[in-house]
C-alpha atoms as an extended CHARMM CRD file, in Angstrom:
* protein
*
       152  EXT
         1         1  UNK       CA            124.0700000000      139.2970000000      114.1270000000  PROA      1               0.0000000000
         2         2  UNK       CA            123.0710000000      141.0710000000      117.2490000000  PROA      2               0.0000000000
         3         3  UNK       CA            124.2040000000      144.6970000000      118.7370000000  PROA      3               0.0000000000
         4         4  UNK       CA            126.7760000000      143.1080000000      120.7440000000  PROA      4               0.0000000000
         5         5  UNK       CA            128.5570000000      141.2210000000      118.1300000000  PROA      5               0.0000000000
         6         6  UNK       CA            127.5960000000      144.2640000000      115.5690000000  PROA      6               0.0000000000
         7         7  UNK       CA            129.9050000000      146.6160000000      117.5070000000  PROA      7               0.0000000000
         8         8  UNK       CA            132.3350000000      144.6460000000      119.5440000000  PROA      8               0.0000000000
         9         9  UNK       CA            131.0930000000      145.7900000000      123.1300000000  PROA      9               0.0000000000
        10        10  UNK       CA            129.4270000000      144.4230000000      126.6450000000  PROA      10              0.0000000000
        11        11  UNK       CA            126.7250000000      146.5630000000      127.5640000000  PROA      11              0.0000000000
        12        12  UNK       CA            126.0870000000      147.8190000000      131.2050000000  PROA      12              0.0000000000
        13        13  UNK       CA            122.4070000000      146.9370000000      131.4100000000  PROA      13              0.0000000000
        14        14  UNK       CA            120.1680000000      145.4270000000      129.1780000000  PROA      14              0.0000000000
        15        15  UNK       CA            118.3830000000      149.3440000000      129.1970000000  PROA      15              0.0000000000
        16        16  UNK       CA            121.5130000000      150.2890000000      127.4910000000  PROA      16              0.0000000000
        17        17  UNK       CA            122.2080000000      147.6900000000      124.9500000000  PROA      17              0.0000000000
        18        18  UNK       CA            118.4540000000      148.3510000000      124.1470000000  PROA      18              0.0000000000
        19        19  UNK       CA            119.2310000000      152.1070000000      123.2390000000  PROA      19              0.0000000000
        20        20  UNK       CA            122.2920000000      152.0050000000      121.4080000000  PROA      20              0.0000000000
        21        21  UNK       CA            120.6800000000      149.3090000000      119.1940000000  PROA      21              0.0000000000
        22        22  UNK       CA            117.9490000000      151.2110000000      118.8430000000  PROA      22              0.0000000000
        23        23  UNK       CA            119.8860000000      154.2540000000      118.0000000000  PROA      23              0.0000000000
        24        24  UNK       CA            122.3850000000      152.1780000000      115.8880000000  PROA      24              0.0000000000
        25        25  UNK       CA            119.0280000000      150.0710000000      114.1980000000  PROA      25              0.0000000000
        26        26  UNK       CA            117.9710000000      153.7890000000      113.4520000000  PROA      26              0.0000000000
        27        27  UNK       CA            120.8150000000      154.7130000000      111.9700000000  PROA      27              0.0000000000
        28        28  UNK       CA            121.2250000000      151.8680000000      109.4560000000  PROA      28              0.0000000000
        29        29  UNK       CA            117.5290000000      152.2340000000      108.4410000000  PROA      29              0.0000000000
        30        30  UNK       CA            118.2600000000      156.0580000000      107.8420000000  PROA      30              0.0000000000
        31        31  UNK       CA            120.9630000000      155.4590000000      105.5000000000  PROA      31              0.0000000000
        32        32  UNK       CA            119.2420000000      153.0440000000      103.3750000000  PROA      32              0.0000000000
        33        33  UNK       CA            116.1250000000      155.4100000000      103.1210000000  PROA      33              0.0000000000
        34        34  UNK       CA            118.4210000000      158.5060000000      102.4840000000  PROA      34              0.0000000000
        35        35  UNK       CA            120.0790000000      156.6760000000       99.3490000000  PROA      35              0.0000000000
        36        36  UNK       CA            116.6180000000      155.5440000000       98.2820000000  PROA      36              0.0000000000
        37        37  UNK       CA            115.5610000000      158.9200000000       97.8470000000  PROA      37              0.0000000000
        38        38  UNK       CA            118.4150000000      160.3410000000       96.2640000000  PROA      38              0.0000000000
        39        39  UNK       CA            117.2610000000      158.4280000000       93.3700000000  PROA      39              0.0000000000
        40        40  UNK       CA            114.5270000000      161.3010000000       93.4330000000  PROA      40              0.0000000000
        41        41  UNK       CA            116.5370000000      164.1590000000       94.1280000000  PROA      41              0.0000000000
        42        42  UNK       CA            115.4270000000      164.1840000000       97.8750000000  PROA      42              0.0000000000
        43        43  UNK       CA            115.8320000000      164.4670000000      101.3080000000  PROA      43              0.0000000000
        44        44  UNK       CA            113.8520000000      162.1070000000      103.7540000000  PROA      44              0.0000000000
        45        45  UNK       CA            112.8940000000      165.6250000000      105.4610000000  PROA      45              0.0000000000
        46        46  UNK       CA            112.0790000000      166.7160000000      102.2970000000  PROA      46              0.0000000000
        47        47  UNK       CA            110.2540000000      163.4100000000      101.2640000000  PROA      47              0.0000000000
        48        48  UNK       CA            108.5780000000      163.9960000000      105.4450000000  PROA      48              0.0000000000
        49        49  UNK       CA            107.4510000000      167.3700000000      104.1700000000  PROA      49              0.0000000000
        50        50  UNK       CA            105.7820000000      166.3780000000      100.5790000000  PROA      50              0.0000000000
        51        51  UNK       CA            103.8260000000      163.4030000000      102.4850000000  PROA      51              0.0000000000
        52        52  UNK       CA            103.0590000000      166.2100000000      105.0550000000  PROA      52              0.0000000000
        53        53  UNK       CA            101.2330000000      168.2550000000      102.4540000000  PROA      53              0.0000000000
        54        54  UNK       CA             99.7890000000      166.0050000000      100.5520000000  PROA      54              0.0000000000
        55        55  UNK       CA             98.2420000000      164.6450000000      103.3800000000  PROA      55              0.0000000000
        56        56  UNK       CA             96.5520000000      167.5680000000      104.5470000000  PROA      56              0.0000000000
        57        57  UNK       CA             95.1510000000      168.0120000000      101.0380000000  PROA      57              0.0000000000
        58        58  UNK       CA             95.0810000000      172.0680000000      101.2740000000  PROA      58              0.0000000000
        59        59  UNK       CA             97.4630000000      175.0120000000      102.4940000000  PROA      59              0.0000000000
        60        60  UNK       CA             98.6460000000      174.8080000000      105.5720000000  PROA      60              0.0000000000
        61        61  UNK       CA            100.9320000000      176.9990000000      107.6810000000  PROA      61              0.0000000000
        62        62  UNK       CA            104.2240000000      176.4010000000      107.8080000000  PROA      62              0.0000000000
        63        63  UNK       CA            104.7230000000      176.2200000000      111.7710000000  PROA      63              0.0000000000
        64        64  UNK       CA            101.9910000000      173.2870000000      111.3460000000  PROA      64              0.0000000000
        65        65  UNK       CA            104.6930000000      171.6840000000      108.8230000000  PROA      65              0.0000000000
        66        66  UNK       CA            107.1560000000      171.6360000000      111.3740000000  PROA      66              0.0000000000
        67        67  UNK       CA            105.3130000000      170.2520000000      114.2780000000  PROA      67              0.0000000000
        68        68  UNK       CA            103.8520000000      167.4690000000      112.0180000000  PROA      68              0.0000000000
        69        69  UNK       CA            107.7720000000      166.5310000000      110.9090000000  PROA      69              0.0000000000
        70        70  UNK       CA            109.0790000000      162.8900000000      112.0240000000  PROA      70              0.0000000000
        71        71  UNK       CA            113.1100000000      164.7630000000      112.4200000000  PROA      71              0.0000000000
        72        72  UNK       CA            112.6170000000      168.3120000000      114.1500000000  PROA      72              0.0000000000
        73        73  UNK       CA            114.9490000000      170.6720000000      112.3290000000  PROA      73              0.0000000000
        74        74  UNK       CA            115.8710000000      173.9810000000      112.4000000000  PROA      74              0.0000000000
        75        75  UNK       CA            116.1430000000      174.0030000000      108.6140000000  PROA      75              0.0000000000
        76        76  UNK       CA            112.8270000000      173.6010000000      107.8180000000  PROA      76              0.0000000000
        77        77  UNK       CA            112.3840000000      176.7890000000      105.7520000000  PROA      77              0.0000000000
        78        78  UNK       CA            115.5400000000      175.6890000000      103.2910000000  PROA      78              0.0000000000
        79        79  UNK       CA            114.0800000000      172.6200000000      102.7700000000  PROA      79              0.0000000000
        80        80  UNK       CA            110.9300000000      174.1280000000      102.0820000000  PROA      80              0.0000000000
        81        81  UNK       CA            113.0640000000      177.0260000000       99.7600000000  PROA      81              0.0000000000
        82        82  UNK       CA            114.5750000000      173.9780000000       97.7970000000  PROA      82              0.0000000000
        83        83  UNK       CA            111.4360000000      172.0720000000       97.5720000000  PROA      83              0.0000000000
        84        84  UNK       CA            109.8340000000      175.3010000000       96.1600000000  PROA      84              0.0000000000
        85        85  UNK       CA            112.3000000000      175.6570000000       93.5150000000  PROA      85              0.0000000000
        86        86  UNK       CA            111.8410000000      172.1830000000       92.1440000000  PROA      86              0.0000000000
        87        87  UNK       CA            108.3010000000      173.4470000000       91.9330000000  PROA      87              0.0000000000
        88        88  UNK       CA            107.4130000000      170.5170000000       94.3510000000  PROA      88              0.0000000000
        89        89  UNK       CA            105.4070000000      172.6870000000       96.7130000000  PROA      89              0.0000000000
        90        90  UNK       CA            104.3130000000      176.7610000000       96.8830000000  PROA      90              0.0000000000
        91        91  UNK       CA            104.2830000000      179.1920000000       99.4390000000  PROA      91              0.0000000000
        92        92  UNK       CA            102.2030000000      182.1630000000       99.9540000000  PROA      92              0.0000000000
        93        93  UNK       CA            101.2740000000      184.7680000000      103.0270000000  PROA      93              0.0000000000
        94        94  UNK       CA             98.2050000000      184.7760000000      104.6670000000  PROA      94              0.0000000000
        95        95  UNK       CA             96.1690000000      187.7570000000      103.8130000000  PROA      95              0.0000000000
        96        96  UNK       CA             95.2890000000      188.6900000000      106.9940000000  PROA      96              0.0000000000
        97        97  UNK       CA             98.1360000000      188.2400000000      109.1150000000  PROA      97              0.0000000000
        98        98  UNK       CA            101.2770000000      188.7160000000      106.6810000000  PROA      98              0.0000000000
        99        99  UNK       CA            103.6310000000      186.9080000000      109.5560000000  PROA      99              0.0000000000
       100       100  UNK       CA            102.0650000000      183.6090000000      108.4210000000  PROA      100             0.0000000000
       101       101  UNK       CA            103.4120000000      181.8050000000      105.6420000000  PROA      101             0.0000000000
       102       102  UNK       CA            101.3350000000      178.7740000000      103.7490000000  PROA      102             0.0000000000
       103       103  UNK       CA            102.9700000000      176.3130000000      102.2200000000  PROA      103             0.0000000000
       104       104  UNK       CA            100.8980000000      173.5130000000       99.7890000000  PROA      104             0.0000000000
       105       105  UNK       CA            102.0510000000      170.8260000000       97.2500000000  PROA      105             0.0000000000
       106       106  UNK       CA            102.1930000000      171.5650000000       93.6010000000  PROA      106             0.0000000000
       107       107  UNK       CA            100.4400000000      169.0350000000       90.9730000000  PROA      107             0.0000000000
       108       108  UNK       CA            104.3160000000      167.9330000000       90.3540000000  PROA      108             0.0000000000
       109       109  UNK       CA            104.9870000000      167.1860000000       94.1520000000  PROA      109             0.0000000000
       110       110  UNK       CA            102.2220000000      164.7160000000       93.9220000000  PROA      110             0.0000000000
       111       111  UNK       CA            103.0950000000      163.2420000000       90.4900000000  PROA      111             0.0000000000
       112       112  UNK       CA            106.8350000000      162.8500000000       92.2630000000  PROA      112             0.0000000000
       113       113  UNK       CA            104.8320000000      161.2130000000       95.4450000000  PROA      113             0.0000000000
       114       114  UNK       CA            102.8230000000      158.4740000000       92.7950000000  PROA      114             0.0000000000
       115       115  UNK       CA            106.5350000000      157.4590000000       91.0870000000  PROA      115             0.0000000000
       116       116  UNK       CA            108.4580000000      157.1890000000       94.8120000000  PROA      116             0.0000000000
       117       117  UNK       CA            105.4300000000      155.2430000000       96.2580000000  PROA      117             0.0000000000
       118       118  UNK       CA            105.5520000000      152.4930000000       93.2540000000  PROA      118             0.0000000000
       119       119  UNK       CA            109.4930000000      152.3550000000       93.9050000000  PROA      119             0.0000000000
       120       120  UNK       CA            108.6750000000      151.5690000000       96.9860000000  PROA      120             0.0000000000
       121       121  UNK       CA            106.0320000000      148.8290000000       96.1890000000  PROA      121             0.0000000000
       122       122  UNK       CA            108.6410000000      147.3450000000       94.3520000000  PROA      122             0.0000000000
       123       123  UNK       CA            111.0930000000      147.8050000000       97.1650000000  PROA      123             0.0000000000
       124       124  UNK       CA            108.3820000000      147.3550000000      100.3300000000  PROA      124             0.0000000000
       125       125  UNK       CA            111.5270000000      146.6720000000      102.7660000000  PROA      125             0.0000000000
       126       126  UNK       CA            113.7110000000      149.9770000000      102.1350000000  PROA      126             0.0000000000
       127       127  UNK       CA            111.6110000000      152.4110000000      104.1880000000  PROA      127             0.0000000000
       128       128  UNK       CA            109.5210000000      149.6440000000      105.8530000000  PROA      128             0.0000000000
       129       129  UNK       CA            111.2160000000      146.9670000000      107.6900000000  PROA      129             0.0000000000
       130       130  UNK       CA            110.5560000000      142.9330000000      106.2990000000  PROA      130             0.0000000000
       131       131  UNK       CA            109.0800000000      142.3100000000      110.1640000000  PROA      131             0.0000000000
       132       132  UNK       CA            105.7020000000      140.3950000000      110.6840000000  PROA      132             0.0000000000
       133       133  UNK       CA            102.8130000000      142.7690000000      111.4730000000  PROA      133             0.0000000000
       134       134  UNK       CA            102.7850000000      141.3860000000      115.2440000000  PROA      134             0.0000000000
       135       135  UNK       CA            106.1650000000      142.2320000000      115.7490000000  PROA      135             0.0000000000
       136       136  UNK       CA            105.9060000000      145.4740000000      114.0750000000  PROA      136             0.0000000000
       137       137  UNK       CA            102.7060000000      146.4550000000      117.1290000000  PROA      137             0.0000000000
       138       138  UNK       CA            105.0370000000      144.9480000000      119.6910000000  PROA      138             0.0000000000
       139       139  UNK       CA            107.7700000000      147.2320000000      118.7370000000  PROA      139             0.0000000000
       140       140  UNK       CA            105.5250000000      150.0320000000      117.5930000000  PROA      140             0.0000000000
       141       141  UNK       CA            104.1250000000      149.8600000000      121.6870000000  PROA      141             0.0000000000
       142       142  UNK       CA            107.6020000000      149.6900000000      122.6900000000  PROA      142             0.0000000000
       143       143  UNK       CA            108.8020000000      152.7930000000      121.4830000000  PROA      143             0.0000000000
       144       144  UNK       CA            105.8790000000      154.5400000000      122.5510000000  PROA      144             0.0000000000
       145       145  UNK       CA            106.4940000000      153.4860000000      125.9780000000  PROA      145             0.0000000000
       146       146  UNK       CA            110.2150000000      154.7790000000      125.4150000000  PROA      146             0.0000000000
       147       147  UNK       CA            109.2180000000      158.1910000000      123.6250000000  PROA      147             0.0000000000
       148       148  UNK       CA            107.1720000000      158.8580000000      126.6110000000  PROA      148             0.0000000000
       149       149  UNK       CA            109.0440000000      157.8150000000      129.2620000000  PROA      149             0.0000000000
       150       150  UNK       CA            111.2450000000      160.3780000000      128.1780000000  PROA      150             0.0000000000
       151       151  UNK       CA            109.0740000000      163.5840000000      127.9460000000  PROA      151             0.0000000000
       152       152  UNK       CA            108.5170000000      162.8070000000      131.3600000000  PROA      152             0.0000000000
């Protein structure tokens, strides 16, 4: 079914049509993940932030965290604080500059990383879209195009 059927509207321009479905497309593909990761006791923020560390393999500072986020939020730090007390991830100050907080994954964050990502082989299409690899480049440019079109 496509946007216009999906919502019961006419859209002005195709420009439009192309923004609410994306936002709409975005939406739907939000939910799904969010109720995925419930199963774990998670956030997608919070599952953004585990990846995050894991990825960078060593303490890093929290403001880095928050650039490197897919969702900018202001609530960051309580994710962080209830991430921390499921002993997924530890903080600590820097020595040096005590303004500077560090944040790095615990040996149970990754364990909880190894069971989500073998859900997910099992269930490939809940955080990934059953699209051909083509089509995922051609939409992958697309949105670039949009994204920075807009900082613009």
């Amino acid at each position: 079914m496509n946007i216009n059927e999906e919502i019961q509207t006419k859209f002005t321009s195709p420009q439009s049509r192309a923004a609410i479905n994306l936002r709409y497309t975005s939406n739907l593909i939000g939910t799904k993940q969010g109720v995925f990761m419930s199963q774990f006791d998670l956030s997608m923020p919070q599952f953004n932030i585990l990846r995050i560390l894991r990825g960078a393999a060593e303490a890093i500072a929290v403001n880095t965290v928050k650039d490197r986020m897919i969702e900018k939020s202001p609530n960051t730090t309580r994710l962080m604080d209830k991430l921390i007390a499921k002993n997924l991830i530890s903080r600590e100050r820097c020595a040096s500059d005590g303004r500077v907080i560090y944040v790095k994954i615990t040996a149970s964050g990754l364990e909880l990383l190894k069971t989500i990502d073998a859900a997910l082989k099992e269930q490939e299409n809940i955080l990934v879209p059953p699209i051909t690899d083509e089509d995922a480049d051609q939409l992958s440019e697309l949105l670039d195009k949009i994204r920075n079109a807009s900082r613009g």
